[in-house]
C-alpha positions, -999 to 999 in steps of 0.1 A, spaced: -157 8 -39 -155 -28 -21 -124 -26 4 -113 -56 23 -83 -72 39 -63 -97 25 -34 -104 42 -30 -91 80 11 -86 84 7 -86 123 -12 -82 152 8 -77 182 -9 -73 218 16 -57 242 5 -55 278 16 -54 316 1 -73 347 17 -69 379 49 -49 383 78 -51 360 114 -31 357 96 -10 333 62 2 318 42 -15 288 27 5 272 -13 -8 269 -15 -9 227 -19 -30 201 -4 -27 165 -22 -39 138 -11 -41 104 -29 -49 74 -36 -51 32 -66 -36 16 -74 -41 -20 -103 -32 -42 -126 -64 -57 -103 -61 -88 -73 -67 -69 -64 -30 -67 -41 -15 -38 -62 13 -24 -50 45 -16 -75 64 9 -82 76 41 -110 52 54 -126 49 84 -125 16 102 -139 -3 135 -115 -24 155 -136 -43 177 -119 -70 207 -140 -101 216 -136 -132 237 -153 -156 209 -145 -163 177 -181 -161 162 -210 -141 177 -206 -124 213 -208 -91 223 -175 -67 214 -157 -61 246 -143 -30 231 -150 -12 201 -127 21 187 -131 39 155 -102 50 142 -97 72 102 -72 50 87 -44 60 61 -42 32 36 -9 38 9 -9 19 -19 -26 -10 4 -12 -10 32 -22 3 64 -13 1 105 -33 14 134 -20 17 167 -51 2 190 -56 17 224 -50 54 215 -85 61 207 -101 43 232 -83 30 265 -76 -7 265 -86 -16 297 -89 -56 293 -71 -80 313 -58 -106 288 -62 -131 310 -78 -153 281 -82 -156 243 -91 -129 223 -101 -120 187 -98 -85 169 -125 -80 141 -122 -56 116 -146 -31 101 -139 -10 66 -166 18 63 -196 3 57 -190 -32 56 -195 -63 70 -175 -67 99 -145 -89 83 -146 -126 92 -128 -145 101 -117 -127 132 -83 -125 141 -69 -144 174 -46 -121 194 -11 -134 198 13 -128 230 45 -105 224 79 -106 243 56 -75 269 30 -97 277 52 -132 280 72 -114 305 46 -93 326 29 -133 325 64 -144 341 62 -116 368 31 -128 377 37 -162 383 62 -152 410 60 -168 446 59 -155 479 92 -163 483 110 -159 454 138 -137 447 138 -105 422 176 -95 409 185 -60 422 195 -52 387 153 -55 379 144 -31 408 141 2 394 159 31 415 138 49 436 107 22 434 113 10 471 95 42 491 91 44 532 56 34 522 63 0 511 85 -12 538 61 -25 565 71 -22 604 80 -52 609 77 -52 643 106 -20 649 102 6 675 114 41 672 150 48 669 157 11 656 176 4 622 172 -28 594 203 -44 602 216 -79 589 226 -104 615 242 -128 590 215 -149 580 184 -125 578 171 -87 584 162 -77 616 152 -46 634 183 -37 654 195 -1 679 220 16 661 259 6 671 273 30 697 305 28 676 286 51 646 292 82 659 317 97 680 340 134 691 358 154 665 393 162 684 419 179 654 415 186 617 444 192 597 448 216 569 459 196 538 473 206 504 457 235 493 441 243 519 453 267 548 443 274 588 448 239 602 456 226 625 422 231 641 417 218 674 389 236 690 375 262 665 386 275 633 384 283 596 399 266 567 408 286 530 423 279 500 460 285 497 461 311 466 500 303 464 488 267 453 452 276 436 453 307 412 427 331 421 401 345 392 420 364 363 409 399 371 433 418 343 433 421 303 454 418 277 454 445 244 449 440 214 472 422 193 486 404 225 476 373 244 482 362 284 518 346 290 512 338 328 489 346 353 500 356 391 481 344 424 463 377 425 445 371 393 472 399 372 483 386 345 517 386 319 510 396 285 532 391 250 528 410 210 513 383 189 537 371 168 533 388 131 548 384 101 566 412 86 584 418 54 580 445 19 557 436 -6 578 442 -36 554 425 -65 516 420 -68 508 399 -99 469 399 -114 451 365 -124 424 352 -146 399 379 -148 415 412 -133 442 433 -148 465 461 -136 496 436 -126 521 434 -115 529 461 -92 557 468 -82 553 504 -58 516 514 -63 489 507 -89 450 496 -94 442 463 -101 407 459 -119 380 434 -134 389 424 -171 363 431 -198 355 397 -202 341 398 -167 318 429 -169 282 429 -182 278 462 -206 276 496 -183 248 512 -205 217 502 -211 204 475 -243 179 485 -271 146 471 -270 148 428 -275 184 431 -274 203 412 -247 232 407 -230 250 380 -251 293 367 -251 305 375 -287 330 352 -281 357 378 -260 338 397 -239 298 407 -232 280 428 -252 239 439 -262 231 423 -291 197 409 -308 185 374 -300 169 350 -328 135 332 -319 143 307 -296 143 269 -308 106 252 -301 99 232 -273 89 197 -280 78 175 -254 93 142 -251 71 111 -262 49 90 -241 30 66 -256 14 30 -249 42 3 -251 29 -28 -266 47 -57 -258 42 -97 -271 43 -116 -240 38 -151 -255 34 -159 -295 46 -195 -297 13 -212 -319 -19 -199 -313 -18 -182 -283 -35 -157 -257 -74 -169 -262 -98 -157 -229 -69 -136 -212 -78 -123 -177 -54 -97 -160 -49 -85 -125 -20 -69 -105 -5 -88 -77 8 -68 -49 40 -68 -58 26 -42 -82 30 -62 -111 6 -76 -135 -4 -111 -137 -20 -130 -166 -42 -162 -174 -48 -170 -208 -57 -202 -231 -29 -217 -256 -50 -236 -283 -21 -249 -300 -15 -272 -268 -50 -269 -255 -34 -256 -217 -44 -234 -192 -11 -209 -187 -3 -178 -164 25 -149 -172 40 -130 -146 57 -100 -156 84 -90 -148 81 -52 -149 49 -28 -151 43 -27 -189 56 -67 -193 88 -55 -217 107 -78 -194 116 -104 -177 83 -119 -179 75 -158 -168 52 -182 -188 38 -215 -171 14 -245 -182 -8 -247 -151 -29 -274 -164 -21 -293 -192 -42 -322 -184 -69 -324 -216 -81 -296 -236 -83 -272 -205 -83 -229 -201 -111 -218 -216 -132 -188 -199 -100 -182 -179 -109 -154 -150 -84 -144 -126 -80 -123 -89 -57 -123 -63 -67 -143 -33 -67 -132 4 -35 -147 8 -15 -121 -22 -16 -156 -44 -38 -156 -76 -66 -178 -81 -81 -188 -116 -116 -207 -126 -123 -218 -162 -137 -245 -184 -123 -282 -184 -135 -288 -225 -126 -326 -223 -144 -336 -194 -172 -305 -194 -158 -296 -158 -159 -259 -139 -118 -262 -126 -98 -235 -105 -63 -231 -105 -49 -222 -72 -11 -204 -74 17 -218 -54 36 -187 -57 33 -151 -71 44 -163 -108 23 -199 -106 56 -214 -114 51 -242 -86 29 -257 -57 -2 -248 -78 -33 -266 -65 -58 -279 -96 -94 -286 -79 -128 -296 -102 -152 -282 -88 -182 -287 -104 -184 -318 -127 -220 -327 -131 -230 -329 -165 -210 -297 -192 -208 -272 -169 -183 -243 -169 -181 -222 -195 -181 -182 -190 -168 -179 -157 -159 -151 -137 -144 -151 -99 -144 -132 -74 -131 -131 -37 -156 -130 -12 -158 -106 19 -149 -139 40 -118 -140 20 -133 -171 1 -134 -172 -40 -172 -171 -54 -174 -181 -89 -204 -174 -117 -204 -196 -149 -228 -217 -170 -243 -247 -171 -234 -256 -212 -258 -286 -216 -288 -262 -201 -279 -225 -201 -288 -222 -160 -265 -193 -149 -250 -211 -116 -230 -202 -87 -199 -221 -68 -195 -204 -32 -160 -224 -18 -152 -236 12 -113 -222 13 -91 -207 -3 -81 -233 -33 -118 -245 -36 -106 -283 -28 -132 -287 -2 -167 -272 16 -175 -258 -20 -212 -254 -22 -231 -248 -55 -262 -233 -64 -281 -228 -96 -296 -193 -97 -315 -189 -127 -328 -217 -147 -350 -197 -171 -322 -183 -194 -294 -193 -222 -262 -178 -201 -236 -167 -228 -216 -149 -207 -210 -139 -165 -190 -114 -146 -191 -112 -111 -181 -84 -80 -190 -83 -44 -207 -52 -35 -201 -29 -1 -226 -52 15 -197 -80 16 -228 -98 -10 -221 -108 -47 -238 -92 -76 -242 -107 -108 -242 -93 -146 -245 -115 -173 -265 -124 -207 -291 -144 -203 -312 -154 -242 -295 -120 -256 -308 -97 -227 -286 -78 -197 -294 -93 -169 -286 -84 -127 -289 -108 -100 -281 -95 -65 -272 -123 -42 -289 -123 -7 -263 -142 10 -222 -151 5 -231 -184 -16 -263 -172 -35 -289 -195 -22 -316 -198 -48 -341 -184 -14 -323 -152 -5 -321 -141 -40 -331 -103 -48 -356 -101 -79 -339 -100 -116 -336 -72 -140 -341 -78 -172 -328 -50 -191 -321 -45 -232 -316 -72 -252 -295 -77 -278 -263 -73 -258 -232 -95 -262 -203 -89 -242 -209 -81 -207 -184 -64 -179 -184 -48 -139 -175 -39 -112 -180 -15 -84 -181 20 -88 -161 47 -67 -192 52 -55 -198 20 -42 -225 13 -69 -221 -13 -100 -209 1 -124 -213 -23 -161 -199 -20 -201 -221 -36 -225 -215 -44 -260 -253 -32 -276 -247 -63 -308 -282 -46 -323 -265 -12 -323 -231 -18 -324 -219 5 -299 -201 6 -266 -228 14 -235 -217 25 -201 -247 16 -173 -241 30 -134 -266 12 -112 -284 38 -85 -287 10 -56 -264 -19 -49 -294 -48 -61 -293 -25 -94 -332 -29 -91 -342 9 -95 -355 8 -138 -327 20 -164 -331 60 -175 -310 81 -195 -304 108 -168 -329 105 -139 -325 87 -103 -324 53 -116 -297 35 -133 -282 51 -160 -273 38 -195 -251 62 -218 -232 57 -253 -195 53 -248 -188 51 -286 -210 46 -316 -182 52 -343 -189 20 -362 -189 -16 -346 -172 -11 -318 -176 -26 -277 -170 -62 -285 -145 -81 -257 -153 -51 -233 -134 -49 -202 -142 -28 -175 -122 -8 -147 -119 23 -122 -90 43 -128 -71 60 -99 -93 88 -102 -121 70 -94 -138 69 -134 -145 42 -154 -120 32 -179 -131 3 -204 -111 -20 -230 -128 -33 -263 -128 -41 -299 -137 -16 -326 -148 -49 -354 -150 -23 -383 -111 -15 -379 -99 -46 -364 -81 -25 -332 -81 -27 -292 -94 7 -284 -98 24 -245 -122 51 -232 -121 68 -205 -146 92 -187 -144 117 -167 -175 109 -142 -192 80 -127 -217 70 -151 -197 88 -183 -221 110 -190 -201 138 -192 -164 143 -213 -150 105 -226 -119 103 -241 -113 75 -266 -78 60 -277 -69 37 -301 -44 13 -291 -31 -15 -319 -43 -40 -342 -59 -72 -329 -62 -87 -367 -86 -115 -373 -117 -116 -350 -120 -152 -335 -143 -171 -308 -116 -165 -279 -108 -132 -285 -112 -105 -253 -95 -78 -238 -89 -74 -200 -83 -42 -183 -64 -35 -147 -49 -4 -128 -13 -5 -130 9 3 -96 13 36 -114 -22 43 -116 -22 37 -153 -43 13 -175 -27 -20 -187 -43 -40 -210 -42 -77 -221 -55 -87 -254 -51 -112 -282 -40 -105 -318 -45 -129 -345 -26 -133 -375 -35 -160 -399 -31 -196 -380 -6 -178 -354 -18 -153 -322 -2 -139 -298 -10 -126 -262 -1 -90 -258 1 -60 -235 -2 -28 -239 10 -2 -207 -5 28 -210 21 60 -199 -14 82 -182 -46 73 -171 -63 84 -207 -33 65 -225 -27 95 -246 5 99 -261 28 129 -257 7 137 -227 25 164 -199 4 176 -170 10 212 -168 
């Protein structure tokens, strides 16, 4: 599975030169985001390079420390330093580059920044010969006989301030002198000494040691200067009981001269022993053995897939794309044919019941088809599709989490109708990478940009001009390199690119695989191997294929070493609109159309290439099939499928979403 950074939080560098009031200690923390290609917090324990450099390309690594990193639900920190020992001396610029596993090294690499440790160690340094350090900053103790030089003193001599400076100086012959009389004062007895003598405490003033005890039942009063003491009786009180009363749950009261008081009936449990099945059950005054009926049935409380109409105004929800932003909660692109727009819903909760947010993005023309969407480096989503007035390849770049403002509209291809089934991507330079077709001549091409909204340094490349592209999907493999799945004249078709932009010369050889296919989806396996669900048109069935290299160049099989094509389901026509994903537990989970019965369906398998247990689901009606219909399947925070899909009735449709409660959307499901 592709891991990479998308937003660092911070990068701290906390060091000491020279000597300051206290230690530094020599670390760095460094805190960052990791997400899988689909957008996906990851939860894993990962090992990682950190790597220090003085250039912000190239150069050698002036230190290097692995370190196995905890990543929760994205987000990770390291402290830098502990593993190996910095011993730099940040005396100039500095970069950190990052490595996840086996990636590329992460680029761009990140410039160190000073912290309030370093800016002051830097102010300590600066000092001059002459300057003057506050006492208060002098820790105790840190001026030793070592550090004092001689300064030209002979033996017996002293510091000794003169007025304006220290100088060395014979001690005064007024410091010391004859003791003549000592005087014993309170307390204190055996003065007045005047030649010899001994002083001792006066125990008529200080009370010696208590050396005595008291009895039981009595305390000390007073205590004399030998150390006895006085003793007193504790006071007791004393008086006849005359009446003892019994409360809730005894009886036996009151008493007046002598009697028992016992448990009532009501609180004892039976004394002799039940029958077989009978228990111990309150007959409504007191406890008693008597037989129980069959217990009432457990039934488990439901929890099934929600369903929820996000937007239904007109003809609504064509080409939906979902991801899930890292505030956990899902995000939506989709095409409104009624007004011919390009619109985003955020929801507002995990399964989109409410709260949610619904924005034109680009209303410019009839714009929105082929909508794909991911979450940028920057947490922000980014969405490419197809410009139908002016034949244009556009992406949408968010202002804000919801795409409510800010949003930055770029064209970024516009030579002749180009644009239609796109898919994007973010690269392992942090960089969108979109695949799409050229409409006028079928070429599957490739838009590589140059930042993050694709306004500028966007460079584009046409990687296969033999085939009739009818539909794309796009994921960057562990190599940091995209892969490409798409149709090309009815057939399955991978491309592996051999650089970040695909140039037409690095590219790996094709693989043709079966024809006849028609709906086309990946990504990357758990494994770290594409993983891809095809919709088999010829057979009408649903096919799961799991790549055994990342080029996916090894030939298909049906259960040896190369890649591996098996039949999801084959109950009727079903596998149109797939949509592809890997669950929490690392197994694909796919989205799709059953034609026959007009319903959104979900499998889920329980390995890598599903060639073991699947478990199939159907979810709702999606009524009339139409040209823009699709599903789109992401990983909720929850680790749950969620599902956007469109569902047509008569001249109206509506986008909808369906939260699954469990990672097979089963309903009444309980793990035991």
């Amino acid at each position: 599975m592709t891991s990479r950074i998308f937003s660092t939080l911070a990068t701290i560098a906390l060091f000491c030169i020279g000597v300051v009031h206290a230690q530094v200690p020599r670390t760095i923390n460094y805190q960052g985001y990791l997400t899988s290609p689909s957008g996906a917090a990851i939860t894993a324990s990962l090992p990682m390079v950190f790597k220090i450099y003085n250039v912000a390309s190239l150069g050698a690594a002036l230190h290097s420390e692995p370190q196995t990193v905890a990543v929760t639900n994205g987000i990770f920190n390291v402290l830098l330093g502990t593993g190996t020992a910095l011993t730099l001396p940040f005396d100039t610029a500095y970069y950190l580059g990052v490595t996840v596993g086996t990636d590329a090294e992460l680029s761009p690499r990140q410039p160190l920044a000073a912290s309030p440790y370093s800016i002051r160690a830097a102010s300590a340094e600066a000092l001059t010969a002459n300057a003057i350090v506050p006492g208060s900053q002098i820790a105790d103790a840190s001026v030793t006989a070592a550090k004092l030089a001689s300064n030209g003193c002979t033996g017996g001599q002293v510091l000794q301030y003169n007025g304006s400076t220290w100088v060395c100086a014979s001690p005064s012959a007024s410091s010391g002198g004859t003791i003549t009389s000592i005087t014993a004062g309170s307390g204190l007895i055996g003065g007045t000494i005047t030649t010899s003598g001994t002083l001792a405490a006066d125990t008529t003033v200080l009370q010696r040691r208590v050396a005595a005890t008291c009895a039981v039942g009595s305390s000390i009063q007073a205590i004399a200067a030998d150390g006895s003491v006085t003793c007193q009786i504790d006071a007791i009180g004393t008086g006849t009981v005359t009446s003892i009363a019994t409360g809730a749950g005894l009886i036996g009261g009151p008493i007046t001269s002598s009697g028992t008081v016992n448990l009532a009936s009501t609180q004892l449990l039976p004394t002799l022993a039940c029958a077989a099945d009978q228990t111990v059950k309150w007959n409504g005054s007191m406890w008693a053995c008597a037989t129980t009926g069959a217990p009432a049935a457990f039934v488990a409380a439901p929890q099934d897939t929600v369903i929820t109409a996000v937007d239904n105004t007109g003809l609504v929800g064509w080409y939906s794309s979902i991801s899930v932003a890292p505030d956990g909660l899902p995000v939506i692109s989709f095409y409104d044919v009624t007004n011919r727009d390009l619109k985003v819903a955020k929801c507002g909760n995990p399964a989109c019941t409410a709260g949610n947010t619904v924005t034109a993005v680009d209303s410019t023309g009839s714009v929105g088809e082929f909508t794909s969407i991911t979450i940028g480096a920057d947490g922000l989503p980014v969405i490419s599709y197809y410009d139908a007035t002016n034949g244009d390849l556009k992406v949408a770049k968010c202002g804000n989490a919801a795409c409510t403002a800010d949003n930055t509209v770029t064209a970024v291809d516009t030579v002749g109708s180009v644009g239609k089934y796109t898919s994007i991507a973010i690269g392992a330079d942090g960089l969108p990478v979109i695949a799409y077709s050229n409409a006028a001549s079928g070429d599957l091409k490739v838009a590589k940009c140059g930042n993050v909204n694709c306004s500028a340094g966007n460079t584009l490349n046409a990687v296969d001009t033999s085939s009739n592209v009818t539909g794309t999907s796009i994921a960057v493999g562990l190599d940091g390199l995209p892969v490409i799945s798409y149709i090309g004249s009815g057939a399955w078709v991978v491309l592996k690119c051999g650089d970040a932009a695909c140039s037409p010369a690095l590219l790996k050889p094709r693989n043709i695989y079966s024809s006849g296919v028609a709906s086309v989806a990946m990504t990357i396996g758990s494994d770290g191997y594409p993983a891809i669900s095809l919709y088999s048109q010829a057979a009408g069935d649903l096919l799961l294929a799991h790549c055994a290299g990342q080029d996916c160049y090894v030939a298909p099989s049906t259960g040896g070493t190369g890649t591996r094509i098996n039949i999801v389901d084959t109950v009727g026509d079903v596998g149109q609109f797939t949509s592809l994903a890997i669950g929490a537990d690392g197994m694909p989970v796919m989205s799709y159309i059953d034609a026959t019965n007009r319903i959104l369906k979900i499998a889920k398998c329980d390995n890598v290439d599903c060639s073991g247990a699947i478990w199939l689901r159907a979810i709702g009606s999606v009524g009339s099939l139409s040209p823009g219909h699709s599903t789109s399947i992401a990983i909720g925070a929850d680790g749950a499928p969620v599902i956007a899909f469109h569902e047509r009735t008569g001249t109206t449709g509506a986008l909808k979403v369906a939260k699954c409660s469990n990672v097979f959307c089963a309903p009444f499901f309980r793990r035991r």
